[in-house]
Backbone as XML, in Angstrom:
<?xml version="1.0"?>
<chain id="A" units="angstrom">
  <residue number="1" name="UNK">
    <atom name="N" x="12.483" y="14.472" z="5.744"/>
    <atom name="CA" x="11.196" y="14.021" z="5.260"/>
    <atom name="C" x="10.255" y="13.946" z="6.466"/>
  </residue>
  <residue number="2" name="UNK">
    <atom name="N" x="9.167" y="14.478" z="6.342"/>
    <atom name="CA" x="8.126" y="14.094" z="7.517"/>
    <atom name="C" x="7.764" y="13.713" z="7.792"/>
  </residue>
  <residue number="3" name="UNK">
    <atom name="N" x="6.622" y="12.911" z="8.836"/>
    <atom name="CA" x="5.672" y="12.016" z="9.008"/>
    <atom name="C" x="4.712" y="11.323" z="7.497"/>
  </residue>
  <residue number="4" name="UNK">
    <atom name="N" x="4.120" y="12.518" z="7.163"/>
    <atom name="CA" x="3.143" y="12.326" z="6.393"/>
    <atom name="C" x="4.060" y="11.988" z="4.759"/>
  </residue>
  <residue number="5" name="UNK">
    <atom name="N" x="5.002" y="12.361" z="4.220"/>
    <atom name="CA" x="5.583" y="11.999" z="3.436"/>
    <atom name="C" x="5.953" y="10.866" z="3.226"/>
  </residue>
  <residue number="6" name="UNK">
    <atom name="N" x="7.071" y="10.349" z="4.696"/>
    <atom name="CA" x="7.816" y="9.211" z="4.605"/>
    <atom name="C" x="6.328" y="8.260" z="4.966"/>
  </residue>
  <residue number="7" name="UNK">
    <atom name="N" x="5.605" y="7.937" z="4.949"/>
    <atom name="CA" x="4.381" y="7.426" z="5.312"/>
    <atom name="C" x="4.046" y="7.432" z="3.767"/>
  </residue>
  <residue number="8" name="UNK">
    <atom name="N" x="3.429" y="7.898" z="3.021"/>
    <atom name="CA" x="3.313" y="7.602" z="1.178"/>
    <atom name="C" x="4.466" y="7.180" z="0.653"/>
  </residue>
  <residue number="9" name="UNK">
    <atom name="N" x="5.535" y="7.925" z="0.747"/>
    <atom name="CA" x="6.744" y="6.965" z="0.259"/>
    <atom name="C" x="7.138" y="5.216" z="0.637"/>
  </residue>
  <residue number="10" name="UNK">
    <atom name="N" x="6.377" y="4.832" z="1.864"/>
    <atom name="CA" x="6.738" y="3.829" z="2.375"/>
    <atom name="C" x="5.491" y="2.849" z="1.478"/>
  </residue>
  <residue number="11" name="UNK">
    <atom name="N" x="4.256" y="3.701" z="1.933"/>
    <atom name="CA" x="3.358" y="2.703" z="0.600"/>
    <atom name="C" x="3.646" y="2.873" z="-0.629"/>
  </residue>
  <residue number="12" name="UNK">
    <atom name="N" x="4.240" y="3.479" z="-1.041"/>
    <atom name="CA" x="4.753" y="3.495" z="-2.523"/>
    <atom name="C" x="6.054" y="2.802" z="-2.960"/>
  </residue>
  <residue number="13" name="UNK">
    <atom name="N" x="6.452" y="2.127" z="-2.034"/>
    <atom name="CA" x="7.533" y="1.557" z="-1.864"/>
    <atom name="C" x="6.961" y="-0.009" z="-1.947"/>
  </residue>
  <residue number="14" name="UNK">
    <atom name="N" x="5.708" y="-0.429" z="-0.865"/>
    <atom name="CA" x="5.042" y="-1.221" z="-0.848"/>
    <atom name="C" x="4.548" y="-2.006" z="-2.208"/>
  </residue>
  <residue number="15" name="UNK">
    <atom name="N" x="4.181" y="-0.738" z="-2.993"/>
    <atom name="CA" x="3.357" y="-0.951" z="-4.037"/>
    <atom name="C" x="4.374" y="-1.115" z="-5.418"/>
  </residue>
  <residue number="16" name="UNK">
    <atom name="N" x="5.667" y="-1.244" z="-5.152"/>
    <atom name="CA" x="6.773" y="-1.287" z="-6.311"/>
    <atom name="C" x="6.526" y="0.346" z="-7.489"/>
  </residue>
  <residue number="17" name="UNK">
    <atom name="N" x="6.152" y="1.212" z="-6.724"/>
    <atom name="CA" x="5.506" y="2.302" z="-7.263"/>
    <atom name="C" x="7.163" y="3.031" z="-7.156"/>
  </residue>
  <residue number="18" name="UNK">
    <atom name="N" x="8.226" y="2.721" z="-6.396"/>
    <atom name="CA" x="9.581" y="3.689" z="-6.160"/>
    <atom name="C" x="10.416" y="3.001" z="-7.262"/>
  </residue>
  <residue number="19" name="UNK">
    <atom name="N" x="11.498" y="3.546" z="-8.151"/>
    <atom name="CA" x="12.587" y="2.760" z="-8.890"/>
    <atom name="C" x="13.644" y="2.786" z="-7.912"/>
  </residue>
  <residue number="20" name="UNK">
    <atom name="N" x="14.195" y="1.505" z="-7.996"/>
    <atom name="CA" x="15.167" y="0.881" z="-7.271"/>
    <atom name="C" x="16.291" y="2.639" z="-6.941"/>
  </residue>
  <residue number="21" name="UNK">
    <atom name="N" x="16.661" y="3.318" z="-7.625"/>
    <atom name="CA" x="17.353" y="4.803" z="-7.423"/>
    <atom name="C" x="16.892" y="6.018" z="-6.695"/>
  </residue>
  <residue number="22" name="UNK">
    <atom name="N" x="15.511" y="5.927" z="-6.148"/>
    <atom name="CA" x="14.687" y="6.655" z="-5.473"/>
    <atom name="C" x="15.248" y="6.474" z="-3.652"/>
  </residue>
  <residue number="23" name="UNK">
    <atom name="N" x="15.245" y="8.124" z="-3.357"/>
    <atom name="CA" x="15.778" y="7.896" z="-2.049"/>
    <atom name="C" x="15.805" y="6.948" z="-1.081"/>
  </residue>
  <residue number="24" name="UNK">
    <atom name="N" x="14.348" y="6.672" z="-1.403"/>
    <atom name="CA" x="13.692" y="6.123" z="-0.269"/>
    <atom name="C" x="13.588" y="5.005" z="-0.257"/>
  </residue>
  <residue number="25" name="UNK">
    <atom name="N" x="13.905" y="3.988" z="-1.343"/>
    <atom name="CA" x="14.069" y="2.844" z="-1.303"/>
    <atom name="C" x="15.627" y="2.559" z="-0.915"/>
  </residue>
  <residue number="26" name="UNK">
    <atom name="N" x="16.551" y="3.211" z="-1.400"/>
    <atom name="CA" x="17.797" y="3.275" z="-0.565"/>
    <atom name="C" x="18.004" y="3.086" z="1.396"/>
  </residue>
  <residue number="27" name="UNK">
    <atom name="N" x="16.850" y="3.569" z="1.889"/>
    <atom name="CA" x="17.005" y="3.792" z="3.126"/>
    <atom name="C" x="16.166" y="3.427" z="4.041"/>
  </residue>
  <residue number="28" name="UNK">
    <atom name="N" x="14.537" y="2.745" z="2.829"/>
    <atom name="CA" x="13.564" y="1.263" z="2.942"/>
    <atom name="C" x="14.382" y="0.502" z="4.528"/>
  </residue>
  <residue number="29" name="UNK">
    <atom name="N" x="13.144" y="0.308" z="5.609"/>
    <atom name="CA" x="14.015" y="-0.888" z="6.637"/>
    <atom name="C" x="13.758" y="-2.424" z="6.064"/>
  </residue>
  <residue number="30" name="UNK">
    <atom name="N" x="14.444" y="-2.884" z="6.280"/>
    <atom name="CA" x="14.993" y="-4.296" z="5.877"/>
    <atom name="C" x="13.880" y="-4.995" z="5.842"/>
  </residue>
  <residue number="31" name="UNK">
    <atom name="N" x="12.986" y="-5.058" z="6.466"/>
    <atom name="CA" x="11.847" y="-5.833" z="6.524"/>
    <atom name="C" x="10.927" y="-5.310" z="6.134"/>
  </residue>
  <residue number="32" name="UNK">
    <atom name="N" x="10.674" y="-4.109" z="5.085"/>
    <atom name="CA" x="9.636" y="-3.462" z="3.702"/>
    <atom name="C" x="10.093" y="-4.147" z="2.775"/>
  </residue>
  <residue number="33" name="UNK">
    <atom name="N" x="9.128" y="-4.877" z="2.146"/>
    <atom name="CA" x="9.630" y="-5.806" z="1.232"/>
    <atom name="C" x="7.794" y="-4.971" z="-0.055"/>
  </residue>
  <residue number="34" name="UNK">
    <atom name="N" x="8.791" y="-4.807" z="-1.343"/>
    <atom name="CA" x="7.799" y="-4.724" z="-2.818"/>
    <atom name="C" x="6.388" y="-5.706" z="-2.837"/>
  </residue>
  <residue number="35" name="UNK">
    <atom name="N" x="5.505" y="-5.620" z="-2.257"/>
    <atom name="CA" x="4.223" y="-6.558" z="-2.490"/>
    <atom name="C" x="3.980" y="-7.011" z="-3.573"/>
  </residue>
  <residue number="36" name="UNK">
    <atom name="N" x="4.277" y="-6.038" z="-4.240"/>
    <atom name="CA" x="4.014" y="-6.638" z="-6.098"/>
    <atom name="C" x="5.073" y="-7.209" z="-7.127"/>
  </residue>
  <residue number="37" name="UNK">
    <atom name="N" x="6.103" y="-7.529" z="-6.511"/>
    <atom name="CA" x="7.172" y="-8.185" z="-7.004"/>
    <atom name="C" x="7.176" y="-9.250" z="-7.731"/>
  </residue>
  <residue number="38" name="UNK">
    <atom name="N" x="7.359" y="-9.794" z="-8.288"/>
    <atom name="CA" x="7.267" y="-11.193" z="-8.794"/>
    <atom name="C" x="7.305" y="-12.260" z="-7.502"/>
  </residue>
  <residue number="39" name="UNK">
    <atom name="N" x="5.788" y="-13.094" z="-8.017"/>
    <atom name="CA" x="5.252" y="-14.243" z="-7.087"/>
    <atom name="C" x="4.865" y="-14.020" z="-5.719"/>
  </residue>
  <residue number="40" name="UNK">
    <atom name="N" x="4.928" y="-12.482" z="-5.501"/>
    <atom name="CA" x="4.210" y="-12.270" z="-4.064"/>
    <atom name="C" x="2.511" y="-12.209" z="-4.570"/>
  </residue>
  <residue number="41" name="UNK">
    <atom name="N" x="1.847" y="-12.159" z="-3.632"/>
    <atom name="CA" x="0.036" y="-12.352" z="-3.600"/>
    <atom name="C" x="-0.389" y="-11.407" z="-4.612"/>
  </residue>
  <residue number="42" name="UNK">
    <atom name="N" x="0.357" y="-9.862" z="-4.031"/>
    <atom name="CA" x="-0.680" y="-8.296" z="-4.726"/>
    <atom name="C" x="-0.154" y="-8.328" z="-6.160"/>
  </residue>
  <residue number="43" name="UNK">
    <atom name="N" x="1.161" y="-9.016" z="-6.421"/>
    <atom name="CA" x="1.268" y="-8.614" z="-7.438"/>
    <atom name="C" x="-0.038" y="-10.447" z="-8.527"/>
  </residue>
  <residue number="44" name="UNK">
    <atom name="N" x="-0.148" y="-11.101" z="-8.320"/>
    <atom name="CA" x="-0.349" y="-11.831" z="-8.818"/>
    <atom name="C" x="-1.863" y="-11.472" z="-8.859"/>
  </residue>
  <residue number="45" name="UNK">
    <atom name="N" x="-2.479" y="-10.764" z="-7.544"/>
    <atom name="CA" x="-3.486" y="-10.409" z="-7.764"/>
    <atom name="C" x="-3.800" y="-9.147" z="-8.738"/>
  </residue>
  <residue number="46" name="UNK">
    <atom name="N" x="-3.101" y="-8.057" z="-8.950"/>
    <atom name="CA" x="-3.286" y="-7.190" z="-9.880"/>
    <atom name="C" x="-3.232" y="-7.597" z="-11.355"/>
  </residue>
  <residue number="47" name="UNK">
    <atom name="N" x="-1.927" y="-8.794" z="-11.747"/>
    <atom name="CA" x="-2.060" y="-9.119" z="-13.076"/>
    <atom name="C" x="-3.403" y="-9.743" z="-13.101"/>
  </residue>
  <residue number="48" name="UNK">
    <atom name="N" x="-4.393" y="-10.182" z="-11.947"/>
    <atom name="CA" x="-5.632" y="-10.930" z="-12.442"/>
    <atom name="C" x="-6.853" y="-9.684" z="-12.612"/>
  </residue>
  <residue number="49" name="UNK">
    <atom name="N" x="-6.895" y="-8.839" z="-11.959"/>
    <atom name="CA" x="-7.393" y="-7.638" z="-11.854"/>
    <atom name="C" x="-7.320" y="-6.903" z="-13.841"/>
  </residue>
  <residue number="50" name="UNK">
    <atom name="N" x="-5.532" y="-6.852" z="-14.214"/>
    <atom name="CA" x="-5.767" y="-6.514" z="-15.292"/>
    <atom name="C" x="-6.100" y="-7.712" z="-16.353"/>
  </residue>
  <residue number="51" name="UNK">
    <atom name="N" x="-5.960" y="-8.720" z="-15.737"/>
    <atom name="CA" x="-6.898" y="-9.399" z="-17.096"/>
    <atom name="C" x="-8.083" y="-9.480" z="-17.304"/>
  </residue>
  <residue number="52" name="UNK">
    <atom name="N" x="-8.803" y="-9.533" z="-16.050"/>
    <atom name="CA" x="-10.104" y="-9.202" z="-16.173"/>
    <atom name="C" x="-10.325" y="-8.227" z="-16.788"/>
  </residue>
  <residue number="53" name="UNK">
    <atom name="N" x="-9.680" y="-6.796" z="-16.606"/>
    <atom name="CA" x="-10.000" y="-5.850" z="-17.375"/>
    <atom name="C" x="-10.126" y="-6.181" z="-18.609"/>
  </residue>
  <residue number="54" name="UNK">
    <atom name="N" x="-9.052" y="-6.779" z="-19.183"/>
    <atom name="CA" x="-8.941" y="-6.653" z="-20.340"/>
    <atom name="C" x="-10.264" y="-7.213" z="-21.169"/>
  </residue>
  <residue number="55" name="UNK">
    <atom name="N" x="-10.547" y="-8.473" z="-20.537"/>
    <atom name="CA" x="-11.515" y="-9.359" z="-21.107"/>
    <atom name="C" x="-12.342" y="-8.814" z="-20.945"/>
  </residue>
  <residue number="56" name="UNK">
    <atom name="N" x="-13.110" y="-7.778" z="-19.910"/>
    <atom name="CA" x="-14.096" y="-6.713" z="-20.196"/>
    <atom name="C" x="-14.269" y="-5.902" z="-21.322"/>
  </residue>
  <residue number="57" name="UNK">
    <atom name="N" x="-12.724" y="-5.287" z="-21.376"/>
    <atom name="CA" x="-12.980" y="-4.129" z="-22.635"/>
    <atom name="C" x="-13.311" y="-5.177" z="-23.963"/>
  </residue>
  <residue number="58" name="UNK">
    <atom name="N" x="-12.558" y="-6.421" z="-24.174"/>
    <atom name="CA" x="-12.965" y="-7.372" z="-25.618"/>
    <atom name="C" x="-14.528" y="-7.419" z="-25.076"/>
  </residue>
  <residue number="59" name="UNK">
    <atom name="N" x="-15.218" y="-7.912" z="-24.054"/>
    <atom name="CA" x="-16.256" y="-8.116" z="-24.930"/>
    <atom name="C" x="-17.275" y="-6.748" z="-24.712"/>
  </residue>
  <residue number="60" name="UNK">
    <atom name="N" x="-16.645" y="-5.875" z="-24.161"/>
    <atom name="CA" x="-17.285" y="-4.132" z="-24.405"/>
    <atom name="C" x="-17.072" y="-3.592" z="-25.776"/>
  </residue>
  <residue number="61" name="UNK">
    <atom name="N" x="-15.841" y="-4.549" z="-26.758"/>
    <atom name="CA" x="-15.273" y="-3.603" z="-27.804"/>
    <atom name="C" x="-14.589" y="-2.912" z="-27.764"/>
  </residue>
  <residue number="62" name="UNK">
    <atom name="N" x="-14.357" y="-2.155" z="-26.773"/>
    <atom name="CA" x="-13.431" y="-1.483" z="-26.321"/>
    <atom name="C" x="-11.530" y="-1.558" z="-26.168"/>
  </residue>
  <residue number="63" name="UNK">
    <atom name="N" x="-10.753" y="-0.575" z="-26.019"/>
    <atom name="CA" x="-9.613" y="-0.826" z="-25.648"/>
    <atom name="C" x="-9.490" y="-0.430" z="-24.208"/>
  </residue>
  <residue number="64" name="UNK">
    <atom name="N" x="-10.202" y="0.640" z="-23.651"/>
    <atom name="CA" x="-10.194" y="1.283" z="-22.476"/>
    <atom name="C" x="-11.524" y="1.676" z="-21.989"/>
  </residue>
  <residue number="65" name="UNK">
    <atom name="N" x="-12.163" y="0.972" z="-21.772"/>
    <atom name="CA" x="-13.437" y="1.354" z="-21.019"/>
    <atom name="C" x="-13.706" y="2.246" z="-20.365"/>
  </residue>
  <residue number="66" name="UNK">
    <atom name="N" x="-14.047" y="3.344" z="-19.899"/>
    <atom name="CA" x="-13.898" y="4.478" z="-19.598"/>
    <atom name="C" x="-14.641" y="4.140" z="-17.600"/>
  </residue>
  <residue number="67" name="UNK">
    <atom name="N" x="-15.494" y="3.144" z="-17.442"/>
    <atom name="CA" x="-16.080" y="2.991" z="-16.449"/>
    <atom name="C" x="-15.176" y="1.730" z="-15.982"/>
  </residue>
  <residue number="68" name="UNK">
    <atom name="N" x="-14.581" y="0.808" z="-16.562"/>
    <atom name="CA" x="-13.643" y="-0.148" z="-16.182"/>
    <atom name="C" x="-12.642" y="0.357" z="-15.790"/>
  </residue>
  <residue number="69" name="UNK">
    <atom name="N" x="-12.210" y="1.528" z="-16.148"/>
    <atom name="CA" x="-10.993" y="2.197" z="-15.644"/>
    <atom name="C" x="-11.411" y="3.416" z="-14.382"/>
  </residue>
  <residue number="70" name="UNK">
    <atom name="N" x="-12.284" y="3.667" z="-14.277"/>
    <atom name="CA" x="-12.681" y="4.242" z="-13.231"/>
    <atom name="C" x="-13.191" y="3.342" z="-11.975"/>
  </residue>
  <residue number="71" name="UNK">
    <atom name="N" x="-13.378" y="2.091" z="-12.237"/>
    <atom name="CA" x="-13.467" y="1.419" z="-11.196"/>
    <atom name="C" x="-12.324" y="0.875" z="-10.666"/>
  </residue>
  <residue number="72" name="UNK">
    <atom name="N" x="-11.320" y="0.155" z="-11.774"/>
    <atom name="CA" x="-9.995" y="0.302" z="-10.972"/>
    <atom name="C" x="-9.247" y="1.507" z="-10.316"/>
  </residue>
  <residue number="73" name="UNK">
    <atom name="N" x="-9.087" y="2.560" z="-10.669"/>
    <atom name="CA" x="-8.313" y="3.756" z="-10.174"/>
    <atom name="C" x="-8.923" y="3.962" z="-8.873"/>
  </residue>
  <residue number="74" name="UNK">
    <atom name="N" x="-10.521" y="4.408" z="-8.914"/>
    <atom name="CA" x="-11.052" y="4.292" z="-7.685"/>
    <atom name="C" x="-10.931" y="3.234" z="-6.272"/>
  </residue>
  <residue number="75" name="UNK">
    <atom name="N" x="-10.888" y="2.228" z="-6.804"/>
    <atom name="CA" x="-10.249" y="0.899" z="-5.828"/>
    <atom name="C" x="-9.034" y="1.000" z="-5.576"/>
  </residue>
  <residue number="76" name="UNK">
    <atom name="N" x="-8.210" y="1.511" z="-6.516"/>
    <atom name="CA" x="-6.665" y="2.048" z="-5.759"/>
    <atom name="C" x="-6.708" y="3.151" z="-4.899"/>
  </residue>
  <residue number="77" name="UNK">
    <atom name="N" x="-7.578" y="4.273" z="-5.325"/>
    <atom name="CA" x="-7.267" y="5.568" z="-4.093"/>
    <atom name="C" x="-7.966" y="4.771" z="-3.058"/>
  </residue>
  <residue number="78" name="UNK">
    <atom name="N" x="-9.212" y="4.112" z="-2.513"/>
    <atom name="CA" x="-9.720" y="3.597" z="-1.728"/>
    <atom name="C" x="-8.910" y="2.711" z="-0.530"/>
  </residue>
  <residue number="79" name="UNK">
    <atom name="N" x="-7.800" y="2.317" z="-1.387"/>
    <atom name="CA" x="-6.835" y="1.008" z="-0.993"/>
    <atom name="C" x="-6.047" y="2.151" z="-0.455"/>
  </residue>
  <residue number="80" name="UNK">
    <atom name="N" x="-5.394" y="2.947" z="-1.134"/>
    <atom name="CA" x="-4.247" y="3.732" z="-0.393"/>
    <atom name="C" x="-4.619" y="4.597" z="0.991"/>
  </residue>
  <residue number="81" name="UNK">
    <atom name="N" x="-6.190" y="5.099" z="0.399"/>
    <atom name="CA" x="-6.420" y="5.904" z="1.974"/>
    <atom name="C" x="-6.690" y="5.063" z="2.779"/>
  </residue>
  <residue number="82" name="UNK">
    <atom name="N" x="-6.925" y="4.129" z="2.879"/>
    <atom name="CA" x="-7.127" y="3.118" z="3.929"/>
    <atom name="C" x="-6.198" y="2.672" z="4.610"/>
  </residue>
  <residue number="83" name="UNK">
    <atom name="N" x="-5.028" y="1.992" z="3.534"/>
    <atom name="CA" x="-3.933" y="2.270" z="4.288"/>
    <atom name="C" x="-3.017" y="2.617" z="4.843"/>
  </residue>
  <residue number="84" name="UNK">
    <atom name="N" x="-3.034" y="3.816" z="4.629"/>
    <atom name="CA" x="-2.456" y="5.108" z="5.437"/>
    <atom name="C" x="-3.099" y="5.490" z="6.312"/>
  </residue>
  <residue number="85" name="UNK">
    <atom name="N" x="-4.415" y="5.179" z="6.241"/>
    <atom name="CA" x="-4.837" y="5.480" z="7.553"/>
    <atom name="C" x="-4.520" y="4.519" z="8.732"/>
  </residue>
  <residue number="86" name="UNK">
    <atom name="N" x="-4.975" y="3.489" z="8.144"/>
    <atom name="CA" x="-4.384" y="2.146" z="8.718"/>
    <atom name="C" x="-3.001" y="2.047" z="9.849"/>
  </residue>
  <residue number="87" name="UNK">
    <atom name="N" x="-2.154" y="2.623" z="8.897"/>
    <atom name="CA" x="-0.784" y="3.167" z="9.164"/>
    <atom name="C" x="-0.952" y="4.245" z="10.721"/>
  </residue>
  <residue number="88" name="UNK">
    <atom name="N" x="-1.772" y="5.136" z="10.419"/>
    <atom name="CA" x="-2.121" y="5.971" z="11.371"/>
    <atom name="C" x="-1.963" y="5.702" z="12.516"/>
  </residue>
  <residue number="89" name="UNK">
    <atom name="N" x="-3.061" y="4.559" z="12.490"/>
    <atom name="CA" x="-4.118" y="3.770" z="13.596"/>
    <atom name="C" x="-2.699" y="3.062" z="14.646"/>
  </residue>
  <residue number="90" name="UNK">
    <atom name="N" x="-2.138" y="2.437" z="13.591"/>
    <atom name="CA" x="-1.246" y="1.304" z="14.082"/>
    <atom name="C" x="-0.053" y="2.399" z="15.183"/>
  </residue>
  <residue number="91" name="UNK">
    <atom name="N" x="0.411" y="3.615" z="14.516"/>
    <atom name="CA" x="1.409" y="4.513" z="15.468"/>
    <atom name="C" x="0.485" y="4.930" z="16.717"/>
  </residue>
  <residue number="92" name="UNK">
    <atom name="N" x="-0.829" y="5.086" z="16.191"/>
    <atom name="CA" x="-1.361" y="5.577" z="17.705"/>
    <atom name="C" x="-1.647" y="4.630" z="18.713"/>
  </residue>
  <residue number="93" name="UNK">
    <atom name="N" x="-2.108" y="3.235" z="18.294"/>
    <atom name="CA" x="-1.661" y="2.066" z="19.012"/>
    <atom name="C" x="-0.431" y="1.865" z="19.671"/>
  </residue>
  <residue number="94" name="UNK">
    <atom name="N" x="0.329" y="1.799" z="18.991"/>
    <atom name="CA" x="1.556" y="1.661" z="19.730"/>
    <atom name="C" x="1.868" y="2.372" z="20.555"/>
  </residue>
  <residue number="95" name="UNK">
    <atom name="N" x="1.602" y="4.226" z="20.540"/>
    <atom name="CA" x="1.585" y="5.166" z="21.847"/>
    <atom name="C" x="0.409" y="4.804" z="22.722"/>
  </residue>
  <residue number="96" name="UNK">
    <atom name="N" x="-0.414" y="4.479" z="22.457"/>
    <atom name="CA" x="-1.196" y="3.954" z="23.708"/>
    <atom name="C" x="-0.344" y="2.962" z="24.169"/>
  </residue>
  <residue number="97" name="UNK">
    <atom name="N" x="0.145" y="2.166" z="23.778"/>
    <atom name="CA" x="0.466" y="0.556" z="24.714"/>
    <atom name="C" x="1.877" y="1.168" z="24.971"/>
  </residue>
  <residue number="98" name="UNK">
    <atom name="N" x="2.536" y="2.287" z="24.890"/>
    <atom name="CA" x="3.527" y="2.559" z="25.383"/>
    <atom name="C" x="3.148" y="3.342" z="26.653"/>
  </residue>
  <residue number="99" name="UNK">
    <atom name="N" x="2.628" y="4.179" z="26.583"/>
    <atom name="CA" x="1.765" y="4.644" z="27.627"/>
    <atom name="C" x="1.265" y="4.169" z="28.967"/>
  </residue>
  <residue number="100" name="UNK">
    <atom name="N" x="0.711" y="2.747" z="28.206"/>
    <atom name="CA" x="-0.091" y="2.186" z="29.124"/>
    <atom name="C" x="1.014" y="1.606" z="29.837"/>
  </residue>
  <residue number="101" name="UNK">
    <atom name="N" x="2.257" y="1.103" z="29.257"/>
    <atom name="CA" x="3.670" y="0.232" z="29.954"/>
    <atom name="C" x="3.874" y="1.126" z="30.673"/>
  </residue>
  <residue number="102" name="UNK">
    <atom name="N" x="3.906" y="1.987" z="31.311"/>
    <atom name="CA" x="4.578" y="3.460" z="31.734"/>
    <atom name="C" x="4.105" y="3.258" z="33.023"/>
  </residue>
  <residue number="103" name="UNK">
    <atom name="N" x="2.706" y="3.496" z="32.735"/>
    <atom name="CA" x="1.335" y="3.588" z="34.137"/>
    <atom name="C" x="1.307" y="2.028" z="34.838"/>
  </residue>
  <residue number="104" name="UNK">
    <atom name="N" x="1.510" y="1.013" z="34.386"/>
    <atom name="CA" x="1.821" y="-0.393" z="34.940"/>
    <atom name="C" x="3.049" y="-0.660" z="36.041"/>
  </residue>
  <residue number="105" name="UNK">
    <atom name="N" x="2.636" y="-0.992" z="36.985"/>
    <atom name="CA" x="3.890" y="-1.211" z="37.990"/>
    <atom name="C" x="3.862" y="-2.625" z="37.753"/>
  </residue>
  <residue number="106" name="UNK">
    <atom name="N" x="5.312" y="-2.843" z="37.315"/>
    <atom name="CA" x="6.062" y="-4.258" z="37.174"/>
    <atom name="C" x="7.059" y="-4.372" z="38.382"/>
  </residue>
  <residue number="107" name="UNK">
    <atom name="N" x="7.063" y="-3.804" z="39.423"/>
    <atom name="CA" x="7.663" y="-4.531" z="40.038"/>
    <atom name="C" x="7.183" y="-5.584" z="41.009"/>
  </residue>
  <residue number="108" name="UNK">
    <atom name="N" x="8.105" y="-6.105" z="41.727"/>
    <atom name="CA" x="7.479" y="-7.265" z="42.185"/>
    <atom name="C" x="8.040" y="-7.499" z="43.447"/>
  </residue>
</chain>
């Protein structure tokens, strides 16, 4: 698996988006933990996300709002490229400050 793969699989892992039988949760490091799991934050925040929806479409009439649902989906791709990019940011950080340990004389 590559960079850019195991990198979506890992937010999709994040996002309880993998079933427990999916490679990649098999081989998940110990400390990736499901955000949306029962009683963690994202997930408690999304069931509030879809209730709001919902109570939109009742008093739109609606079952599926066609612009209520385009504002959530859109706030999810928004959320994911961000944090993958995010993700990005953080590996190239870390090669800088490895870098920079390199060029530092610690001795004494």
């Amino acid at each position: 698996m590559d960079y850019q793969e195991w990198k979506e699989q890992l937010y999709d892992y994040l996002c309880g988006l993998l079933d427990e039988d999916a490679p990649f949760s098999a081989s998940a490091p110990a400390y990736v933990e499901d955000e949306f799991r029962l009683g963690r934050p994202c997930g408690e925040w999304y069931d509030a996300v879809y209730e709001a929806a919902d109570r939109l479409n009742q008093r739109l009439g609606t079952q599926e709002d066609p612009d209520v649902d385009c504002i959530i989906q859109l706030m999810l791709h928004i959320s994911r490229r961000l944090s993958l990019q995010m993700f990005d940011y953080g590996v190239l950080y870390q090669k800088e400050q490895q870098g920079a340990n390199l060029h530092t004389d610690n001795t004494n």
